[in-house]
TORKOL-4160 file (C-alpha; in steps of 0.2 Angstrom, whole numbers, padded with zeros to 4 digits, m for minus):
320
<pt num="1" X="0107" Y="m0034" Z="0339"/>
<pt num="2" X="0109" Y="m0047" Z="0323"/>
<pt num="3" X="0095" Y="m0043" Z="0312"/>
<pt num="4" X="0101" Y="m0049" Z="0294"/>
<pt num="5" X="0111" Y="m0034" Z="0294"/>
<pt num="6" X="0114" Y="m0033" Z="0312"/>
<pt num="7" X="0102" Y="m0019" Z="0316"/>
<pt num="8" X="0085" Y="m0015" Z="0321"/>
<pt num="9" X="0076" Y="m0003" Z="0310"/>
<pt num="10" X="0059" Y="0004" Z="0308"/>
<pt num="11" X="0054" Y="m0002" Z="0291"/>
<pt num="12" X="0051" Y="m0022" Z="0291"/>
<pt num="13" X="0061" Y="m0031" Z="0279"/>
<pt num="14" X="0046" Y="m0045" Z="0278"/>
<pt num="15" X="0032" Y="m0029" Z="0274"/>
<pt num="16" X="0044" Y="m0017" Z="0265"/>
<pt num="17" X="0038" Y="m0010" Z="0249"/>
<pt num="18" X="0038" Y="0003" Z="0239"/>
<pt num="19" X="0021" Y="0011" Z="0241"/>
<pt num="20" X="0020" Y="0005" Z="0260"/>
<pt num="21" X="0020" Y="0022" Z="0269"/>
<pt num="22" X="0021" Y="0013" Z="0286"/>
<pt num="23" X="0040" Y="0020" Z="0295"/>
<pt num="24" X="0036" Y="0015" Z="0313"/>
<pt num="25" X="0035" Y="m0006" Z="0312"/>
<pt num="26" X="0048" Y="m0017" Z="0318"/>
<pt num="27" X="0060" Y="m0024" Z="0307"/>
<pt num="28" X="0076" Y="m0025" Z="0301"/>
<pt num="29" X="0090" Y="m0022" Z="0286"/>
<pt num="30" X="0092" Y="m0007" Z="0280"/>
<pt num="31" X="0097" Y="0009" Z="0291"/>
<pt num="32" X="0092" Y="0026" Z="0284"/>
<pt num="33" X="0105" Y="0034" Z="0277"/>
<pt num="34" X="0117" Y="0043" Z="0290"/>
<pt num="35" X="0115" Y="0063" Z="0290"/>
<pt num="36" X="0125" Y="0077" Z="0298"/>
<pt num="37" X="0119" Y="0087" Z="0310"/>
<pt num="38" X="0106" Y="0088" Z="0327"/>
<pt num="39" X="0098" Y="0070" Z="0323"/>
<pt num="40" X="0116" Y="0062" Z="0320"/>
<pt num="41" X="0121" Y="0070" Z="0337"/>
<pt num="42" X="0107" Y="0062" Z="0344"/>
<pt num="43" X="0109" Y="0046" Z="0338"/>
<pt num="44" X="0127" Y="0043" Z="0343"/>
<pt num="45" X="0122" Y="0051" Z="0359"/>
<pt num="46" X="0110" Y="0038" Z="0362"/>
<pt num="47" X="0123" Y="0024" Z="0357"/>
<pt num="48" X="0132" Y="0033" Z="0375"/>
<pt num="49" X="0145" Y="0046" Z="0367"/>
<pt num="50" X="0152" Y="0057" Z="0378"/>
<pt num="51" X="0142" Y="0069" Z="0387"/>
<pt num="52" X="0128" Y="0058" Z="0385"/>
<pt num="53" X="0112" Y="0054" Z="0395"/>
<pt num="54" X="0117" Y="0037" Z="0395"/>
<pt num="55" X="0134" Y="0037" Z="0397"/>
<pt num="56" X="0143" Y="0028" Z="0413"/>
<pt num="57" X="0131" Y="0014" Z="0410"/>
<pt num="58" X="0119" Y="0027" Z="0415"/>
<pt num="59" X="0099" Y="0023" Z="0411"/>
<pt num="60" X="0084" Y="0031" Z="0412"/>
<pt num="61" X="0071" Y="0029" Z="0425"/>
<pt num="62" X="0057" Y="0019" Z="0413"/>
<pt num="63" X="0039" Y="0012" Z="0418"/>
<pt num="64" X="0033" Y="m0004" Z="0413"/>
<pt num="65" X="0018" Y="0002" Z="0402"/>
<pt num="66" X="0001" Y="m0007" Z="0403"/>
<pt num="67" X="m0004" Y="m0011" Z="0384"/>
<pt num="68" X="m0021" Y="m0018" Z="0381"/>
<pt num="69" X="m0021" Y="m0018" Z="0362"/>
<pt num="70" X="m0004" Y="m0016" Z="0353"/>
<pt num="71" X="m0014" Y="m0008" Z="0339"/>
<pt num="72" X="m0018" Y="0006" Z="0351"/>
<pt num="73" X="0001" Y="0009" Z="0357"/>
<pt num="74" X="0007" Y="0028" Z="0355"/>
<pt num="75" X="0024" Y="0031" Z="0358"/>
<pt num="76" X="0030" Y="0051" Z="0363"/>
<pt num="77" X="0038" Y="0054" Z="0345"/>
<pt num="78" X="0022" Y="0049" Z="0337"/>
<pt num="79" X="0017" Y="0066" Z="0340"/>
<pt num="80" X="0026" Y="0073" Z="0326"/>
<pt num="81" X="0022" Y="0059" Z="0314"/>
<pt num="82" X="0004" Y="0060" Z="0303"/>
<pt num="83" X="m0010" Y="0049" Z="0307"/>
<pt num="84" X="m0014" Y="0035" Z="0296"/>
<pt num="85" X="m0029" Y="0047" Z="0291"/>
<pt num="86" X="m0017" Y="0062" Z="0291"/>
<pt num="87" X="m0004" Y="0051" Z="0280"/>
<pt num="88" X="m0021" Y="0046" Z="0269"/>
<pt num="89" X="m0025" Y="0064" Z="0266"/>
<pt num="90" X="m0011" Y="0071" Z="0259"/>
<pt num="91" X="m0008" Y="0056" Z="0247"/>
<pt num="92" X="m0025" Y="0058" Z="0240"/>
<pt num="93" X="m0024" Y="0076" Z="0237"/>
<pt num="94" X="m0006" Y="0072" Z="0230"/>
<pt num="95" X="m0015" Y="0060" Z="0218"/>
<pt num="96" X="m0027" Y="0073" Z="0212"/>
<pt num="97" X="m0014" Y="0089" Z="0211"/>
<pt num="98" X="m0003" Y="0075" Z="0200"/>
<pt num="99" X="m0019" Y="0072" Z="0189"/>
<pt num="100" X="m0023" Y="0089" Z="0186"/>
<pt num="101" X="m0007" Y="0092" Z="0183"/>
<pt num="102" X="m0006" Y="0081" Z="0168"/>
<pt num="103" X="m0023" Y="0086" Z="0163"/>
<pt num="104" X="m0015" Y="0101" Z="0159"/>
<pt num="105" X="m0003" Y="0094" Z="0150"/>
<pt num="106" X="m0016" Y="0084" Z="0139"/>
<pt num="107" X="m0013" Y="0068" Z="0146"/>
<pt num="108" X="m0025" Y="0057" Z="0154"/>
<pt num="109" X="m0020" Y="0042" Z="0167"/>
<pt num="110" X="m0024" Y="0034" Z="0179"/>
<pt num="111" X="m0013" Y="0037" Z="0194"/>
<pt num="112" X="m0013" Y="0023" Z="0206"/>
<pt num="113" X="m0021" Y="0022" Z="0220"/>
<pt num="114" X="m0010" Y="0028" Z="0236"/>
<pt num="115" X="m0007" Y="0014" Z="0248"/>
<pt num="116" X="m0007" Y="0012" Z="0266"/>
<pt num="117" X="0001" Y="m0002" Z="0276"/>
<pt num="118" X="m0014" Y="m0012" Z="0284"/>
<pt num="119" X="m0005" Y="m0010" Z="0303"/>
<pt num="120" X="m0007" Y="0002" Z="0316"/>
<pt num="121" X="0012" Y="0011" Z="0317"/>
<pt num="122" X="0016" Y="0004" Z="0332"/>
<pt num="123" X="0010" Y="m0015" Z="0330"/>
<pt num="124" X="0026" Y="m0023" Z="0325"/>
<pt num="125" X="0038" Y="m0012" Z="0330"/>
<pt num="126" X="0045" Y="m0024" Z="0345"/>
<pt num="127" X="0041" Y="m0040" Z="0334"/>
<pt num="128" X="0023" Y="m0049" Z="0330"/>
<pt num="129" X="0012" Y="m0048" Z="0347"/>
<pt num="130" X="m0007" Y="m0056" Z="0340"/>
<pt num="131" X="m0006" Y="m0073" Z="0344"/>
<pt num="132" X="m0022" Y="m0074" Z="0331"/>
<pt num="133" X="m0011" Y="m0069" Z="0315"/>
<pt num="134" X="0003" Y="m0077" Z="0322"/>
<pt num="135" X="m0005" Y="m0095" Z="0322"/>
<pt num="136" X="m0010" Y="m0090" Z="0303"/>
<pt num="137" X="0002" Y="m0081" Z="0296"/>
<pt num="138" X="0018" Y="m0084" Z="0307"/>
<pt num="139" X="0029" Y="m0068" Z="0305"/>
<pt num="140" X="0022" Y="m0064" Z="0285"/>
<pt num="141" X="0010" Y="m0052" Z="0280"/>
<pt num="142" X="0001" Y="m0057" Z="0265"/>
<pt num="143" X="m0011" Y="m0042" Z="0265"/>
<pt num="144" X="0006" Y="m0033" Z="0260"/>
<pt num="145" X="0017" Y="m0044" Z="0251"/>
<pt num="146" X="0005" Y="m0054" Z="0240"/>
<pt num="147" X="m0006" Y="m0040" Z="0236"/>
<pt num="148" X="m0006" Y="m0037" Z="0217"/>
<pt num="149" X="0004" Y="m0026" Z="0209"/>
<pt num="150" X="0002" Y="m0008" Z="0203"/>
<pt num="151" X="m0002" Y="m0004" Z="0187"/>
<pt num="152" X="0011" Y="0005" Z="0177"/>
<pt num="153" X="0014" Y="0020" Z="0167"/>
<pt num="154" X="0016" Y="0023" Z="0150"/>
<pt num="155" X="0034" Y="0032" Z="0146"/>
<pt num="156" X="0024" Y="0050" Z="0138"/>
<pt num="157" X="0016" Y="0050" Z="0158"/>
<pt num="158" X="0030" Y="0044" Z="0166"/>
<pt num="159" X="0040" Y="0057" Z="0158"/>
<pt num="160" X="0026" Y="0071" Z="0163"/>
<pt num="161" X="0026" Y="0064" Z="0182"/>
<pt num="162" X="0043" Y="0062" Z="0185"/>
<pt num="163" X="0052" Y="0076" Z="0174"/>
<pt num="164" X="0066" Y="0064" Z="0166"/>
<pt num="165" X="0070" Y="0066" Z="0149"/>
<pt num="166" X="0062" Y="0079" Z="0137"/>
<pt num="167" X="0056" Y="0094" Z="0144"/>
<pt num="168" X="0041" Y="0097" Z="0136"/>
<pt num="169" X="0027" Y="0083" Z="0131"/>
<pt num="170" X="0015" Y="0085" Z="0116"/>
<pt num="171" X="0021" Y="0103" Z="0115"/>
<pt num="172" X="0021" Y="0109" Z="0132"/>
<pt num="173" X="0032" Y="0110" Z="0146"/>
<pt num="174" X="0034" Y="0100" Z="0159"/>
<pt num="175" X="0033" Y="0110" Z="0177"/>
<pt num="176" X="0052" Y="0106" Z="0182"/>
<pt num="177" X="0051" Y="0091" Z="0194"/>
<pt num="178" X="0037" Y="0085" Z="0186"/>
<pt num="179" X="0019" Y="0084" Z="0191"/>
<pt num="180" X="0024" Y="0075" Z="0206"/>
<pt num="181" X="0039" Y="0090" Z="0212"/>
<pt num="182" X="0023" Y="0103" Z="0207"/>
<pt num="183" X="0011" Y="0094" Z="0218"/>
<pt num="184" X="0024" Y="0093" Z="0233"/>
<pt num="185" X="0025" Y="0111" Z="0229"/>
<pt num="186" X="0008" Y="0115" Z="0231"/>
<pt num="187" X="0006" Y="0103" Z="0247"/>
<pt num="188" X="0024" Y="0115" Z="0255"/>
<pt num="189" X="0017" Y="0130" Z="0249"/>
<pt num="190" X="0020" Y="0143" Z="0263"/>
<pt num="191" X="0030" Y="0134" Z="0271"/>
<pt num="192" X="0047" Y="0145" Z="0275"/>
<pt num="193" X="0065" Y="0142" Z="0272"/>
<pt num="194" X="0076" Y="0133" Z="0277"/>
<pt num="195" X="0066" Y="0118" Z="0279"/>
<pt num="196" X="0070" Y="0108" Z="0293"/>
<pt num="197" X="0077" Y="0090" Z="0292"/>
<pt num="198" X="0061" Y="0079" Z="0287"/>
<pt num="199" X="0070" Y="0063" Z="0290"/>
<pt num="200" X="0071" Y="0069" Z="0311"/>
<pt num="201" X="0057" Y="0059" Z="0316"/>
<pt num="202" X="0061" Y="0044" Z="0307"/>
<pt num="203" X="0078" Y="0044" Z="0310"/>
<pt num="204" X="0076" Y="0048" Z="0330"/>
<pt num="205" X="0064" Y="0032" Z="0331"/>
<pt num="206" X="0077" Y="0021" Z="0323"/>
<pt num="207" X="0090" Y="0028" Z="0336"/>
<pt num="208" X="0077" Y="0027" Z="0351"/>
<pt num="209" X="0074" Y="0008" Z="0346"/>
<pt num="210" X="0092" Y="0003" Z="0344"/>
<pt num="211" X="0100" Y="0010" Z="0361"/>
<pt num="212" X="0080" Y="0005" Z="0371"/>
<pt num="213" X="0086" Y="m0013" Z="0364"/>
<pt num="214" X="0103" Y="m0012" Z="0370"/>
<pt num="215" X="0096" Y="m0008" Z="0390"/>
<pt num="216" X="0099" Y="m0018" Z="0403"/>
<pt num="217" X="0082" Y="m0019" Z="0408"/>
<pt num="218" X="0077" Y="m0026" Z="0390"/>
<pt num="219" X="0091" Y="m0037" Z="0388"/>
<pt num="220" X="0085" Y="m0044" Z="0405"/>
<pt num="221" X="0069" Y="m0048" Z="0396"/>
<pt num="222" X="0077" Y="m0056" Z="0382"/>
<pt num="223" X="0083" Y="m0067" Z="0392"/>
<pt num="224" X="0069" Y="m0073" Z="0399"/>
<pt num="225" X="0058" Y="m0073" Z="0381"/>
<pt num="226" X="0073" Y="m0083" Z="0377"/>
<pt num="227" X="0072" Y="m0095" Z="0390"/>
<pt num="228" X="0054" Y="m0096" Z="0386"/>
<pt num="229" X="0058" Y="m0101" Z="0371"/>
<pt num="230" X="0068" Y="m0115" Z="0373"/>
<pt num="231" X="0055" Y="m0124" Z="0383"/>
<pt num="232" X="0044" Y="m0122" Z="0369"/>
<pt num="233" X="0059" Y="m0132" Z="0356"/>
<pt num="234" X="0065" Y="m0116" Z="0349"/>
<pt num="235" X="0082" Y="m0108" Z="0351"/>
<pt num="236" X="0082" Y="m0089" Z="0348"/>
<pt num="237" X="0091" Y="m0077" Z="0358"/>
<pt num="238" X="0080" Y="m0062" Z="0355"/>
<pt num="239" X="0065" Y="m0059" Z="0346"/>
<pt num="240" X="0076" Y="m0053" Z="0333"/>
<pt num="241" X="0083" Y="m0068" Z="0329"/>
<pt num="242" X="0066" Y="m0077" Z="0326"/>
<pt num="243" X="0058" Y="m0062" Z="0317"/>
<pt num="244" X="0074" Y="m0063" Z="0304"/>
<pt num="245" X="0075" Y="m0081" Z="0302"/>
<pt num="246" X="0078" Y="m0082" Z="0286"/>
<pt num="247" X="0066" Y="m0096" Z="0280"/>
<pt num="248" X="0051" Y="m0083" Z="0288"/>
<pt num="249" X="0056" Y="m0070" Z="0277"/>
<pt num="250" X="0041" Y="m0063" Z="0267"/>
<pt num="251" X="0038" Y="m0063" Z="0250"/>
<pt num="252" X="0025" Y="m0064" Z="0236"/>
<pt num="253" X="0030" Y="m0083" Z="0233"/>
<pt num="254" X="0033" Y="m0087" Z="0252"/>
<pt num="255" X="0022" Y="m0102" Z="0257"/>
<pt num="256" X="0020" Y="m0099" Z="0280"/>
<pt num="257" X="0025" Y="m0116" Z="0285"/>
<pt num="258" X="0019" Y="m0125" Z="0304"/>
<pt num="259" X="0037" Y="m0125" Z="0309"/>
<pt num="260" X="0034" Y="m0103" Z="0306"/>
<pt num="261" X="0017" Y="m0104" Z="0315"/>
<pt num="262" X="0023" Y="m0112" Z="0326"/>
<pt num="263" X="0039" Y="m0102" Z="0330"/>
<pt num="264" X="0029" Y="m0088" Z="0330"/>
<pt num="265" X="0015" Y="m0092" Z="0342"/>
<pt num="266" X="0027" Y="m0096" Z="0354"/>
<pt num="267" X="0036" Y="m0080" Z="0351"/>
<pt num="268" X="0019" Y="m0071" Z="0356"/>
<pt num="269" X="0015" Y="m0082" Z="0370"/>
<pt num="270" X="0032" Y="m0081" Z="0377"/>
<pt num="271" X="0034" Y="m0061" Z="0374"/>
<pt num="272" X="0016" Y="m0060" Z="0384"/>
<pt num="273" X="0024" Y="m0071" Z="0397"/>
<pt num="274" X="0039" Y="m0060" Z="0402"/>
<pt num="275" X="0028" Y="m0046" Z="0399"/>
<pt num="276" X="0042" Y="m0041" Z="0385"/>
<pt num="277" X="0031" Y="m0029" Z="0374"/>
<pt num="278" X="0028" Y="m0019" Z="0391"/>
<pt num="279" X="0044" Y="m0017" Z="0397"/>
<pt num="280" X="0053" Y="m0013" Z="0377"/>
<pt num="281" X="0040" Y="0001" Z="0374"/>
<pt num="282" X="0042" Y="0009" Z="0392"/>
<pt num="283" X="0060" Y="0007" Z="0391"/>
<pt num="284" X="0060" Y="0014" Z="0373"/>
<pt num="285" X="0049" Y="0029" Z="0379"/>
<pt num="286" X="0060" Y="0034" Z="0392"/>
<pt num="287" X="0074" Y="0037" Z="0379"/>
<pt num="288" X="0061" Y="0046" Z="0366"/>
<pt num="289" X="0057" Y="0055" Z="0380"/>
<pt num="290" X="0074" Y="0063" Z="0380"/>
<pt num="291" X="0075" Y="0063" Z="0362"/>
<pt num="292" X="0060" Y="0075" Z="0361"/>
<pt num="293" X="0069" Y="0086" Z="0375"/>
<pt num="294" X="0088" Y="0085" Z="0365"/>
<pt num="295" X="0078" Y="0090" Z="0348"/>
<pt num="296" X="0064" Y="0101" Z="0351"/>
<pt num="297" X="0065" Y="0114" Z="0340"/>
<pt num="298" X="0068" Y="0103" Z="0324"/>
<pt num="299" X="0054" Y="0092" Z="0330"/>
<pt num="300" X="0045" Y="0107" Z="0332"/>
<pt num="301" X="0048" Y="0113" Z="0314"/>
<pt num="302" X="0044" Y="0096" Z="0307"/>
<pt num="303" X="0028" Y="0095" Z="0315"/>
<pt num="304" X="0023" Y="0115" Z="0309"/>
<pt num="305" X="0029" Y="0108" Z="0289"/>
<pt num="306" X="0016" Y="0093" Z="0294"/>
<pt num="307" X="0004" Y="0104" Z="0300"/>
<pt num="308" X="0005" Y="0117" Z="0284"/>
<pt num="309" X="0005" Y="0099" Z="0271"/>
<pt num="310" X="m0013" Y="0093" Z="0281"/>
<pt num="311" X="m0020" Y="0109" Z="0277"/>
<pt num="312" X="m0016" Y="0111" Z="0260"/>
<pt num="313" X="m0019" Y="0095" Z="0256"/>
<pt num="314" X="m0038" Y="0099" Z="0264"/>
<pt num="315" X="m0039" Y="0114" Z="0251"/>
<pt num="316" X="m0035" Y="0103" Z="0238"/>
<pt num="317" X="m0045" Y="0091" Z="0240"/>
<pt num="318" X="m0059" Y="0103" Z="0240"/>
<pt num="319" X="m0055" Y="0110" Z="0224"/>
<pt num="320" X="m0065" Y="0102" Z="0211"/>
């Protein structure tokens, strides 16, 4: 599926940025890198390797779902994924084990605040679907892209935070990875080796999205979105294609235009027409279904590290 790149991924190019924690929205460009292992397996499987669920042209039995408010949409892999609250949690107490930190070192600063994307995970992972914001903002997302900028740090506590350069700042030593490896320390502490594969989750959503894409039954409904489309005086032959058009894209100087509302109002209308969003995400579920089944103990792992970081970000939060 062209998306810029010529993939779907999980991170949108249009809300991307650094200090977005959001992994789960729909968008396109860059592809996590590609790691050895279960996951890989997984993901080629998925594309229909050999000896796959899917091979043979093969798919899996799938419901249309019922989804009432896109904000409220779970998928199965979300269960090894933190809440928004979860995710706010452990930044917070990162934040304050990273000030303390420094405290100790005798320097003061402050850190900035963590930041959370202002979408649900799931909102825009098959495209924009609120016709409210579409009308508004077309396909942009100013809450993200023109917010202001964080401050930055001086080179003494950017040295301290990050470990890089000197070891040691006015006379004592920085903790090796700087405060920021010794508060990700503290957040994994007990937490047993070998580790598992952190990216698992992430990297099984991005192969879960790509081959649900590729399924008869959604290209079916592309076609239809499609044809929708062209009714309305647009020609796009996915929602892909609207979403990375490349006078929508997103930026802190982008001005939306009525030729991006517009597009993307009809986009919305015409996904609730052919019912599109319902029949991706119970498509898509059916495959992280047998991605869960296929991965299991990593997953399992993954969601036990989760589980340990919550907790001790809880106890150090608590700690004065």
């Amino acid at each position: 599926m062209n998306a810029g790149s010529g993939h779907l991924v999980t991170t949108d190019a249009r809300t991307r940025h650094s200090d977005d924690d959001s992994t789960k929205e729909w968008v396109m460009r860059r592809k996590p890198p590609v790691q050895s292992g279960a996951v890989l397996s997984l993901c080629l499987a998925l594309a229909g390797c050999t000896g796959s669920p899917t091979d043979g042209g093969k798919e899996p039995p799938a419901h249309v779902l019922n989804i009432r408010d896109i904000n409220a949409l779970t998928l199965p892999l979300d269960a090894y994924s933190p809440t928004r609250a979860q995710r706010r949690s452990i930044q917070v107490a990162k934040k304050a084990l990273m000030t303390r930190c420094l405290e100790g070192l005798g320097l003061k600063a402050d850190l900035p605040n963590p930041r959370n994307t202002p979408f649900q995970p799931n909102t825009r992972r098959y495209g924009i679907a609120e016709e409210a914001r579409a009308g508004t903002f077309g396909y942009s997302a100013p809450e993200i892209s023109k917010r202001p900028r964080q401050p930055g740090l001086s080179p003494e506590v950017e040295r301290a935070v990050f470990g890089k350069g000197s070891p040691t700042v006015r006379g004592k030593k920085i903790p090796d990875g700087g405060c920021e490896g010794k508060a990700d320390q503290m957040l994994g502490a007990g937490i047993p080796d070998p580790k598992p594969d952190l990216t698992a989750v992430g990297r099984l959503g991005v192969a879960t999205l790509e081959r649900s894409a590729r399924d008869s039954r959604v290209r079916a409904v592309f076609a239809k979105w499609s044809a929708c489309m062209k009714r309305s005086g647009f020609n796009y032959s996915t929602p892909v294609d609207a979403n990375s058009d490349r006078a929508f894209i997103d930026s802190r100087t982008h001005d939306v235009t009525k030729r991006e509302t517009a597009t993307a109002l009809a986009d919305v209308r015409c996904k609730k027409e052919t019912n599109l969003i319902n029949v991706w995400a119970g498509v898509e579920t059916a495959y992280q279904k047998i991605a869960i089944a296929q991965n299991k103990p990593v997953l399992t792992s993954v969601r036990k590290v989760l589980d340990t970081r919550i907790r001790n970000a809880a106890k150090a939060s608590d700690q004065p």
